[in-house]
N, C-alpha and C positions, 0 to 999 in steps of 0.2 A: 822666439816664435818658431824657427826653422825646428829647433829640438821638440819643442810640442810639438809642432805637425807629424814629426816623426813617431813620438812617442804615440799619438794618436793612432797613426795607420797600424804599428804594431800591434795594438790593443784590439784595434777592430778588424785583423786577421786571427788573433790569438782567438777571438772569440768567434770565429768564422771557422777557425779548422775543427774546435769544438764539435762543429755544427757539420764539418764536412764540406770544404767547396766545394767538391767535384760530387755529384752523385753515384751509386754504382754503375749507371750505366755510360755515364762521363769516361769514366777511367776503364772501362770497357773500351771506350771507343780510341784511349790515349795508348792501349794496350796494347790493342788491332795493329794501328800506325804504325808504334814501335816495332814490332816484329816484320810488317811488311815491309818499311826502311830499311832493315836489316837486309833484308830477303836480296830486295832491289840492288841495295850497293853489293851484294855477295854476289847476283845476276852480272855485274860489270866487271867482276875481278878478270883479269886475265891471268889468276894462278888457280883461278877455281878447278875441282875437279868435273871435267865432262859428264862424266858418269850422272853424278848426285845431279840427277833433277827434278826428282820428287821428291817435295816438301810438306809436312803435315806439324800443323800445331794449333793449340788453342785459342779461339778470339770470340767474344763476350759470352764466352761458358760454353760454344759451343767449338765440338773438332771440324779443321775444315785442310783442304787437301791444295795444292796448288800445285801443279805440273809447268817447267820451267818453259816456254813457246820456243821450237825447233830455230823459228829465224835469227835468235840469239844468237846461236854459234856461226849463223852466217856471217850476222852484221858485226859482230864483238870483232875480229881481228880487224875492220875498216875502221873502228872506230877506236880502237887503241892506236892501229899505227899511224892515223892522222893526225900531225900534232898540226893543232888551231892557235895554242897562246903561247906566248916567249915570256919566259918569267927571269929578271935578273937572278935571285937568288933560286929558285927552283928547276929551272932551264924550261927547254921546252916540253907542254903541256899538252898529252893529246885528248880526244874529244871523252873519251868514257872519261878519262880524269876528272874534267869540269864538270860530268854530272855528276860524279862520286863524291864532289867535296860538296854542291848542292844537300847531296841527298845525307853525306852524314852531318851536316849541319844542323840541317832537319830534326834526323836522328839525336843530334843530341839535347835539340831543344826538347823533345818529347821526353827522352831519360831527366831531364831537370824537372822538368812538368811532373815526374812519379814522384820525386823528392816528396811532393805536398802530399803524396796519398797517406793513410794513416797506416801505423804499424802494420795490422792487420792483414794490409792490402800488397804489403810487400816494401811502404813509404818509408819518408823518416819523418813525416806528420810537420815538415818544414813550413811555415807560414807563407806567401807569395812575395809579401813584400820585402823578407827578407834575399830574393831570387833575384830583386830590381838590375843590380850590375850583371849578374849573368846572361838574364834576357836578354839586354842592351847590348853586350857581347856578341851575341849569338845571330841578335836582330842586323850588325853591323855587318857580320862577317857572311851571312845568307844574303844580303844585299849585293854584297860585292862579290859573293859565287854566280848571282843572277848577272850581273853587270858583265863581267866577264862571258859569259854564255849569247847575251846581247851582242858583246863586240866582236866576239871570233865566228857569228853567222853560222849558225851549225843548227838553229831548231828545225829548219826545213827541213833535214835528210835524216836528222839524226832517229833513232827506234824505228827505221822502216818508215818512215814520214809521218812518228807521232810526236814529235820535239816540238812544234808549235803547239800543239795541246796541252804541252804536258808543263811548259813555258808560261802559256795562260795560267793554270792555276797554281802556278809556283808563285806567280805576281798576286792571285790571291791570298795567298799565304802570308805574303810578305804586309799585306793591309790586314790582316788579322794579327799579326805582331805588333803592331804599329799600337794598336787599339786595347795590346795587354796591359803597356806600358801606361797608357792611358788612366786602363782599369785600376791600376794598382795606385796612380798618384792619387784620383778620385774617391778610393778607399771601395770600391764598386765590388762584391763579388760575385756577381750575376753576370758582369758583363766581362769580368774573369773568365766565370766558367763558360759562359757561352764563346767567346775568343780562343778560348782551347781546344772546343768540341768542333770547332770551327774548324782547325788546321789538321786536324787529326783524321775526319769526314774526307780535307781536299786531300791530304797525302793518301788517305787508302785510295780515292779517286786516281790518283797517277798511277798509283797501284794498278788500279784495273785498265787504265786506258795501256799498260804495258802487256794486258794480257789479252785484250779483245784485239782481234782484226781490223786492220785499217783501212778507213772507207774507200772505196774505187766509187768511181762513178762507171757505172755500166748504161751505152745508151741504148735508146730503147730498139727493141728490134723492128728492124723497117718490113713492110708490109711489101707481099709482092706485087708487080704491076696484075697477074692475073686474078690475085684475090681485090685487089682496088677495083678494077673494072666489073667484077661481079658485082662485089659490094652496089657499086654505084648503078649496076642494071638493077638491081633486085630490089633497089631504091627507088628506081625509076618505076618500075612495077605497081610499086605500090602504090606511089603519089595516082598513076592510073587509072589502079583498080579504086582507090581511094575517092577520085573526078566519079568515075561511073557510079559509084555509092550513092554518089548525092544527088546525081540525076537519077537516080531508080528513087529513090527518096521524093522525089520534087513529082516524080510523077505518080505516084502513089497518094500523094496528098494536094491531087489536080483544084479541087475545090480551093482548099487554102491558100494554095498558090496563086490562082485567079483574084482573088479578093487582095492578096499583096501586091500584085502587078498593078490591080484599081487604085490601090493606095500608091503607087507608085508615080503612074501615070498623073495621078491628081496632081502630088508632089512638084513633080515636072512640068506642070504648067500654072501653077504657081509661082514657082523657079523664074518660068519664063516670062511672066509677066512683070516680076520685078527685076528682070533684068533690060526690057525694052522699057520699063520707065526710067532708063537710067542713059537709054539713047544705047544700049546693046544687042548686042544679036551676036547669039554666040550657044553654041551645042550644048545643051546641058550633059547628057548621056558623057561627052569627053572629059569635063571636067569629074565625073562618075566614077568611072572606069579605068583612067589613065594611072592614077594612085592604085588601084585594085593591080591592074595589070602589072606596074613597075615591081610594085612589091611583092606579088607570085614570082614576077620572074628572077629576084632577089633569093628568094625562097628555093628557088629549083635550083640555083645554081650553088647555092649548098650540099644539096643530094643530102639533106637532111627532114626526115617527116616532121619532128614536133617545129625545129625551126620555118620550115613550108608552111606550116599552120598555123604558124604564131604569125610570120609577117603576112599570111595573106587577113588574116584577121585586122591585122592593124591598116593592112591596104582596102579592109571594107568599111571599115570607122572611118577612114580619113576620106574614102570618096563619098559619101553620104555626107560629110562635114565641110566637102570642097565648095560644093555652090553656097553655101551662107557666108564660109572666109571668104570666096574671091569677092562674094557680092559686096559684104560691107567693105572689104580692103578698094572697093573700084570707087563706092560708094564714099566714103573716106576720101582717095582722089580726086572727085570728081568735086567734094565740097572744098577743098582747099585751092581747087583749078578756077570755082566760081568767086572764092573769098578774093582771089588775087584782079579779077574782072569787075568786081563790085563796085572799088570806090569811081573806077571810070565811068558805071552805067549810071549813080548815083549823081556823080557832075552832070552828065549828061541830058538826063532827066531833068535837072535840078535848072540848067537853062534851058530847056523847053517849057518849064512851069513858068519861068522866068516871063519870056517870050508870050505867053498868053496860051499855051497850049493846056490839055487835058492830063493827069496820069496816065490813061491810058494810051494817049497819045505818045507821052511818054515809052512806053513801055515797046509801042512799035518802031518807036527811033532807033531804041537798044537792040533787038530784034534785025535790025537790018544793018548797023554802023557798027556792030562789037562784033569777037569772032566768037565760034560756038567756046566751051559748055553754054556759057552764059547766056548767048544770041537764042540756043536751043529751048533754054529754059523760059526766057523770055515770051518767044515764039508762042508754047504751047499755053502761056497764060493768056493770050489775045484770041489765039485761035477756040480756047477753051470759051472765051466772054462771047465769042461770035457765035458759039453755037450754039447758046441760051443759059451757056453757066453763068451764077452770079458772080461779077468781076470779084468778093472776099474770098467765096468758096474757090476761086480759081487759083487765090493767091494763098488757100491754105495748104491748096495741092501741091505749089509748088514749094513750100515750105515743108511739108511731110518728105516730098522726095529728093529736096537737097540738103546736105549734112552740111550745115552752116548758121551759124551763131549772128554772124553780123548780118545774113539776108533776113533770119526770124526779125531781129529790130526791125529792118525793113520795110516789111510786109504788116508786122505789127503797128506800125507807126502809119503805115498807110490805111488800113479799117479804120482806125483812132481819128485819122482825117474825115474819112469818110460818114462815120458815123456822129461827132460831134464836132467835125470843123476843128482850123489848126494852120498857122503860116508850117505847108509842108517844105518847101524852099529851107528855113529853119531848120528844119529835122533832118533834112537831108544832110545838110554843111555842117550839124553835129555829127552825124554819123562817120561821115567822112573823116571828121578831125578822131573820130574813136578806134577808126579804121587803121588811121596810122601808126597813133599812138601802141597801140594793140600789135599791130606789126613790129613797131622795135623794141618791145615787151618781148615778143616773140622769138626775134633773134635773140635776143638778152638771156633765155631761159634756153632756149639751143645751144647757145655755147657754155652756160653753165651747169648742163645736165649729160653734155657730147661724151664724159668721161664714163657716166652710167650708166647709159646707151652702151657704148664698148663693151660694158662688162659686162652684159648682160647675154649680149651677143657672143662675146667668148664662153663663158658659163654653157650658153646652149650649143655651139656649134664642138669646141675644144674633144670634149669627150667623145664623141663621135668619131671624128678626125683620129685618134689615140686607139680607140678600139678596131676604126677601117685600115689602122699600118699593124696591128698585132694580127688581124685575121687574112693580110698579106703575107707574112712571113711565118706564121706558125699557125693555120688556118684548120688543121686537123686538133689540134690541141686547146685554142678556142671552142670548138664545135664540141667538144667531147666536153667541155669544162661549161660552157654556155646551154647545155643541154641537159646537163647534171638537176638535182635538186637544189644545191648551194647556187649554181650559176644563176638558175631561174630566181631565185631570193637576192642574191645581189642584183640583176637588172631591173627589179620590179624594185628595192631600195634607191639604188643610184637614179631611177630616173625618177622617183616621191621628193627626194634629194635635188635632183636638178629645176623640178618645177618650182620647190621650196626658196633654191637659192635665187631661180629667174624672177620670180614673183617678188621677192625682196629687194633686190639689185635694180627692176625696172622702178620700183616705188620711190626708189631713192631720189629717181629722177623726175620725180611730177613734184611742179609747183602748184600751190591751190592757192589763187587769187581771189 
C-alpha cells in the first residue's frame, strides 16, 4: 500500500508539473526572495566591500534599485564582534552569524523551490514530491537557526531594533513550511503553491522592514501654558456670547415665550398638587433646575462648546423628567411604607367590627392608633366622608393615590360590603393571611433575583466610572476624541448598548406570578 501511495503522488505531480505548479507570477515572486536573501546575507558579510552599495536587478520583469541603509556599517562591526552562542564544534558564534545561517537557509529553500520551475523558466521541471527529504532538511535546520536566535536574546537590538520584527515573520515562515510538507503528503497542489508564495511574500517582507526606518515613538508636543489659557478665555467667550444669543433670541420671540412660560406654570401646579396628595411639599422649580445646573456646570468645566451643549441639553431633558421620576419613585415608597402598615390596620379594624363598631368607625381607630403614611391616609378618607364625600368615592381616592395592590383588595372588598352585604370580619382575616403569605413570596424573589439587580446596577453605573478615571488622567485627549465625529457615534452607540443590556439584565429579575 505504502508503494502505491507513493506511486500515486508521483503521478499526480508528473501531471501537475505538466500543468505548471507555480504560475508565472508565483515564480516571480520565488525569484524576488531569491535575490533579496542573497542581497541580505551579502548585507551581514563582514568581508563585504564598503564601497558596493548599490544594487540593481530584476524582480517580476521589472528593473528595481536598492541602496544599501548607512546604519549598516554602523551596527555590522557590533554585531559581528558580539558573540551570543558557543557552539562545541563551531566555537563561538557571533550575532550577524545566526542571522546569516537564518537567512541562507531560507535562501536555499527558495533555490530548491526553482528546481520545480520548467526548463523554460531557468527549472529542472522537478516534481515537488520528489523534494519531500530536502524540504524536511531544510524545514529542520531553519527551525533550529530560529531556536537558537530565541535563546542567545538578541531580536531586541539586533538591525537598529528591527530583530523582533523580523523574528515574527521568520516564525511565519517557519508555519508555511510546516503546511508544504503537508501539501505534498495530501497530493494538494494548490496549497503547494499557495505555501510558497506565502514564504516568498514574508521573506521580501524582512527584506523591506531592513530597509524602512524604525519606528520611534515621538510624543506629542506639549501645548504652552500661554496658548492653554487663551484657548480656554476665548472658550469662555464664547459660551458668553453664545448665553446672550439665546436671550436676544427669547426676547425677540416675547409672545412665544409668554405662552411657554403659561405652559409651564400650568405644569408646575399640576406638579404640585400631585405632590401634596402624597403628603409633600417640596420646590418643584429645585427639583427643575438642579439637573440643568449641575450639568452646565459639567459642561464649563470642560472649556469645551459642543460638549457644553451637549450636557446642558441632557441637563434640560433630565430636569423636566425629574418631577415625574422623583414623584412615582416617592410614590412607589410611600406604597410599600403603607403595604408594611396594612396587615395591622386590617387586625385592627377587624376587632372593632368584631366589638359592634362601624367601618368607618373603624377607619378612625387607624387614623389615630397607627403611625403616618398609613394614619395619614386613613385620616383623609373620614375627613373626606365628613365633608359630604360618599364614604366609596372616598375610598377610590385613596386607592388612586396609594401605589398598593393589597389596599386595592381592601377598599374593593369593602364597596362589595357595602353594596351587597358580606361577613367583612372574613375578608379582612383573608386578606391578612394573603398579606403574609405575599410577604415571604417577596423575600423569596429578593434573594433570588439580588444577583440581577447587581448586574444591572454594575452594567449602568461601571462605564461611567471607566470613562470619569480616563478623562482624569488624559482629559485633553478624551475631549479631543469625544468631540470628534467617531467619538460622538460611539457615545450615542455605547449608551443604545447600555440601555439594551440594562433593560435585559433588570428583565431577568422579574418574576410574574
Amino acid at each position: 500500500m505504502k508503494t502505491v501511495k507513493i506511486l500515486f503522488v508521483l503521478f499526480f505531480f508528473s501531471v501537475s508539473a505538466k500543468a505548471a505548479v507555480l504560475s508565472n507570477s508565483q515564480m516571480d515572486q520565488v525569484e524576488c526572495a531569491s535575490v533579496k536573501m542573497q542581497l541580505l546575507y551579502y548585507y551581514l558579510s563582514p568581508n563585504r566591500k564598503p564601497s558596493i552599495t548599490d544594487h540593481s536587478f530584476k524582480c517580476a520583469g521589472n528593473n528595481v534599485r536598492y541602496i544599501m541603509p548607512k546604519w549598516f556599517d554602523e551596527v555590522l562591526p557590533n554585531m559581528t564582534a558580539k558573540k551570543v552562542w558557543r557552539d562545541p564544534e563551531e566555537g563561538e558564534i557571533s550575532e550577524a552569524q545566526l542571522w546569516q545561517v537564518s537567512i541562507s537557509v531560507l535562501f536555499e529553500f527558495l533555490e530548491v523551490t526553482k528546481k520545480t520551475f520548467p526548463p523554460e523558466k531557468g527549472g529542472a521541471g522537478i516534481q515537488p514530491a520528489l523534494l519531500v527529504k530536502e524540504y524536511s532538511d531544510i524545514k529542520i535546520r531553519y527551525q533550529m537557526s530560529l531556536d537558537r536566535l530565541y535563546r542567545a536574546r538578541v531580536m531586541g537590538d539586533s538591525f537598529n531594533g528591527r530583530g523582533r520584527t523580523m523574528l515574527a515573520i521568520m516564525n511565519l515562515i517557519l508555519k508555511e513550511m510546516e503546511s508544504i510538507a503537508d501539501s505534498i503528503s495530501s497530493s494538494n497542489s494548490k496549497q503547494y503553491a499557495q505555501a510558497v508564495t506565502a514564504i516568498s511574500v514574508l521573506a521580501q517582507d524582512n527584506f523591506s522592514v531592513v530597509l524602512r526606518p524604525p519606528r520611534i515613538y515621538a510624543p506629542p508636543e506639549k501645548e504652552s501654558s500661554f496658548a492653554k489659557v487663551l484657548r480656554n478665555i476665548f472658550s469662555l467667550v464664547g459660551i458668553i456670547l453664545i448665553f446672550f444669543a439665546v436671550q436676544l433670541f427669547f426676547a425677540l420671540n416675547f409672545d412665544q415665550n409668554s405662552k411657554m412660560m403659561n405652559d409651564y406654570r400650568n405644569k408646575l401646579e399640576v406638579w404640585k398638587e400631585a405632590f401634596s396628595r402624597q403628603f409633600l411639599d417640596i420646590k418643584i422649580q429645585y427639583l427643575i433646575f438642579t439637573p440643568m445646573v449641575v450639568f452646565g456646570i459639567l459642561g464649563l468645566m470642560t472649556m469645551n462648546i459642543l460638549i457644553f451643549f451637549f450636557l446642558l441639553i441632557v441637563g434640560v431633558m433630565l430636569g423636566f423628567r425629574m418631577p415625574n421620576i422623583y414623584l412615582n419613585f416617592m410614590k412607589f415608597q410611600r406604597g410599600r411604607k403603607v403595604d408594611a402598615q396594612l396587615m395591622d390596620a386590617l387586625i385592627l379594624m377587624s376587632n372593632a367590627l368584631k366589638s359592634g363598631l362601624d367601618i368607618v368607625q373603624g377607619f378612625e381607630m387607624v387614623s389615630k392608633d397607627l403611625l403616618p403614611p398609613i394614619s395619614d391616609e386613613f385620616a383623609l378618607v373620614i375627613k373626606n366622608y365628613q365633608l359630604g364625600m360618599p364614604f366609596e368615592k372616598a375610598l377610590g381616592v385613596m386607592e388612586e393615590r396609594v401605589a398598593s395592590k393589597m389596599l386595592s383588595y381592601m377598599v374593593r372588598a369593602i364597596v362589595l360590603q357595602r353594596q351587597i352585604g358580606g361577613n367583612l370580619t372574613k375578608v379582612f382575616e383573608r386578606i391578612v393571611l394573603d398579606i403574609r403569605e405575599e410577604s415571604k413570596l417577596d423575600q423569596k424573589t429578593k434573594a433570588l433575583t439580588a444577583q440581577q439587580k447587581i448586574q444591572a446596577i454594575v452594567v449602568a453605573i461601571v462605564p461611567f466610572i471607566l470613562v470619569s478615571v480616563m478623562f482624569m488622567f488624559q482629559p485633553e485627549m478624551m475631549i479631543n476624541f469625544y468631540t470628534s465625529g467617531p467619538g460622538i457615534a460611539v457615545i450615542t452607540v455605547a449608551l443604545m448598548l447600555m440601555g439594551m443590556g440594562m433593560k435585559m439584565v433588570s428583565s431577568l429579575g422579574k418574576i410574574r406570578v
